[in-house]
C-alpha positions as CSV (number, residue, x, y, z in Angstrom):
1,X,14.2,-14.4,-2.0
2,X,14.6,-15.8,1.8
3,X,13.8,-18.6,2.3
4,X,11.2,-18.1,5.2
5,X,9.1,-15.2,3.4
6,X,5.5,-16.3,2.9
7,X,3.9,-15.2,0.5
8,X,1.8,-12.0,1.2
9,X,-2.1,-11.5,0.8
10,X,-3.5,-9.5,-1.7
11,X,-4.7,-7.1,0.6
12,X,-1.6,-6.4,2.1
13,X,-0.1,-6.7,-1.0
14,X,-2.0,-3.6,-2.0
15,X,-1.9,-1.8,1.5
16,X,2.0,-1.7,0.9
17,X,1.8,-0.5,-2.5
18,X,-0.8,2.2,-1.4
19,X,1.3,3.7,0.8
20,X,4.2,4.6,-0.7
21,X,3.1,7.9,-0.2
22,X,1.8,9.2,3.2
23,X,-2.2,7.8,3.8
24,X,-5.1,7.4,6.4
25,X,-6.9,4.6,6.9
26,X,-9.5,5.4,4.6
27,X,-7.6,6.5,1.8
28,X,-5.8,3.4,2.0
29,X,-9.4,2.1,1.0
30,X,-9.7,4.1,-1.3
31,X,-6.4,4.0,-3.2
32,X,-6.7,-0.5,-2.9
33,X,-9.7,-0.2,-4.6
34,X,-8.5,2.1,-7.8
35,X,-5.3,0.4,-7.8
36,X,-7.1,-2.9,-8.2
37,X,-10.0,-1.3,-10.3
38,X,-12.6,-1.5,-7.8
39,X,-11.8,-5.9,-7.3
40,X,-10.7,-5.3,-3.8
41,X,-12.5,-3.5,-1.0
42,X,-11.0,-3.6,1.9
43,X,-13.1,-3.4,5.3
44,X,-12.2,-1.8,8.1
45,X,-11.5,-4.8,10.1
46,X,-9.4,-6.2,7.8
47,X,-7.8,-3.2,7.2
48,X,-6.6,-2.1,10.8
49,X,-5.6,-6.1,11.2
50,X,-3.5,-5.9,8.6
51,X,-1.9,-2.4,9.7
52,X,-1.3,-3.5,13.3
53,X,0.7,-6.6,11.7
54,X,2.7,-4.6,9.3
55,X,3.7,-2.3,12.3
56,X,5.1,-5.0,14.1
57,X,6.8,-6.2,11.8
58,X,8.2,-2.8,10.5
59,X,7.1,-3.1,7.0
60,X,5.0,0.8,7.6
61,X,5.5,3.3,9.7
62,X,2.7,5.4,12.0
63,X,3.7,9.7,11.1
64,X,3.2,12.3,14.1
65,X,0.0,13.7,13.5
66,X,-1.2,17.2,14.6
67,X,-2.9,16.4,17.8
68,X,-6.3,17.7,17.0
69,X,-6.6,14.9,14.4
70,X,-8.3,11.5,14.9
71,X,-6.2,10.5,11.8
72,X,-3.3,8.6,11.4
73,X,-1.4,8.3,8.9
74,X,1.0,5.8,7.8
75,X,3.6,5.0,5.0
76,X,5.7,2.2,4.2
77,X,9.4,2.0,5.5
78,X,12.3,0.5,3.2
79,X,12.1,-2.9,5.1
80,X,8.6,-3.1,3.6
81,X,9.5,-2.1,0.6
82,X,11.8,-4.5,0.5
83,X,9.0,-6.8,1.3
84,X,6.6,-5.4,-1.8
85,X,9.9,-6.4,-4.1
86,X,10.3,-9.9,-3.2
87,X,6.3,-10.2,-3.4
88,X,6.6,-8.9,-7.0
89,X,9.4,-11.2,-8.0
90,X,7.3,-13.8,-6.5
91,X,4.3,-13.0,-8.2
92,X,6.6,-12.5,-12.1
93,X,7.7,-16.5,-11.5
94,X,4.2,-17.8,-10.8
95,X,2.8,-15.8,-14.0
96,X,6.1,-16.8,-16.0
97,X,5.7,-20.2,-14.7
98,X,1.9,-20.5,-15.4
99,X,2.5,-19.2,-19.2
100,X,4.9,-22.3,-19.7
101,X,2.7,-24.5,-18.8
102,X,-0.4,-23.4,-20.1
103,X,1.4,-21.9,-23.1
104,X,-0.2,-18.1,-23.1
105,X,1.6,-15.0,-23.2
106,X,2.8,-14.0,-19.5
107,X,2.0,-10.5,-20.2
């Protein structure tokens, strides 16, 4: 893992994992919240904050839309999948690591 990669929120965390299929904003709500069995909800503000970062940093991509749609959709592009993996590496240590110490199964 680089050595300059912060770890990620949860809610972009999820955002990334939810789109590795084409979404809107809102079923990005939606699909955070079953993916996380109803823990997370996401508000708007949070989520188009976290969307305009991830575009800049080219971790998802904005899709043509048909122009008679207020919708846009996004999806995540293979530098932010790249991203999602190092999260998930991060995330197996600090569960590996926690079982260790506090001696429970890490599953």
């Amino acid at each position: 893992m680089p050595a300059d990669h912060i770890a990620l929120t949860e809610a972009v965390f999820y955002i990334l994992l939810s789109l590795h299929a084409p979404l809107h904003g809102y079923g990005i709500m939606q699909k955070v919240e079953t993916l996380s069995n109803g823990r997370v909800r996401l508000a708007a503000g949070t989520l188009y904050g976290a969307i305009s970062s991830m575009l800049e940093k080219g971790w998802i991509k904005s899709l043509p839309g048909e122009a008679s749609s207020r919708k846009k959709e996004y999806e995540i592009t293979e530098s932010g999948k790249t991203i999602a993996k190092q999260e998930l590496l991060r995330l197996r240590e600090l569960l590996a690591n926690g079982a260790l110490i506090i001696g429970e199964d890490a599953q």
